[in-house]
C-alpha positions in Angstrom: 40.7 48.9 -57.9 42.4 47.7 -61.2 41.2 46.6 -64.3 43.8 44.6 -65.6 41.7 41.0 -66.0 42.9 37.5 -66.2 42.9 35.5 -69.7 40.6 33.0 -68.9 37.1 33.7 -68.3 35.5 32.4 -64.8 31.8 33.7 -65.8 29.9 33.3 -68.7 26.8 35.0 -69.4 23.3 33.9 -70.8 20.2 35.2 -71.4 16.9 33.5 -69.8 14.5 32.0 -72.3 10.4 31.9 -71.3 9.2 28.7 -71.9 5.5 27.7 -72.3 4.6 26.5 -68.8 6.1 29.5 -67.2 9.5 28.9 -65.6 12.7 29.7 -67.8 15.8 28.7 -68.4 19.3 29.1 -69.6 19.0 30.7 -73.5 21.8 31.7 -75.4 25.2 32.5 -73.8 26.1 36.2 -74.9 29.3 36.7 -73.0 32.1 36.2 -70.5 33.2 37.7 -67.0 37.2 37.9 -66.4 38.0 38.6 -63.0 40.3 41.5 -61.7 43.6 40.7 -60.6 43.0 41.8 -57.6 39.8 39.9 -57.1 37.5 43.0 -56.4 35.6 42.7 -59.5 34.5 41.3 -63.2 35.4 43.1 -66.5 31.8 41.7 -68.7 32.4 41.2 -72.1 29.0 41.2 -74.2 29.3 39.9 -77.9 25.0 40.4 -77.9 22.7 42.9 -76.8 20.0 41.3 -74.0 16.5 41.9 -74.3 16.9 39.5 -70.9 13.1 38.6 -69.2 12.2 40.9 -66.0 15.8 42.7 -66.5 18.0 39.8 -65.5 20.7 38.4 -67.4 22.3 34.9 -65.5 26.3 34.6 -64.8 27.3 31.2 -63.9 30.9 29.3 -63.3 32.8 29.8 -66.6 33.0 25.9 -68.0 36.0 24.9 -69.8 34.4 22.6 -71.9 32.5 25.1 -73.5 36.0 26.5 -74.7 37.0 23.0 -77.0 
């Protein structure tokens, strides 16, 4: 497998925040995923530590907007 990546991201990361009632959601987004060339993996690119609830961390579909 390589571990060349592309330059865009496809993932970003976030942390999930408890909230009062219970149920979380999306907290503060602490990274970005950039797929292999190949396509048989993620490079994950943290710029914070996670103290993430029950051990997850969530990666959804990198949004460009986010970028401008």
């Amino acid at each position: 497998m390589t571990d060349q990546t592309s330059n865009k991201p496809q993932l970003a990361i976030y942390t999930r925040v408890l909230q009062k009632d219970g149920m979380t959601k999306l907290g503060s987004r602490i990274g970005a995923g950039f797929s292999h060339s190949n396509g048989e993996g993620f490079n994950i690119y943290l710029d914070a530590q996670p103290i993430p609830i029950n051990g997850r961390i969530e990666l959804v579909a990198f949004d460009n907007r986010e970028t401008e």
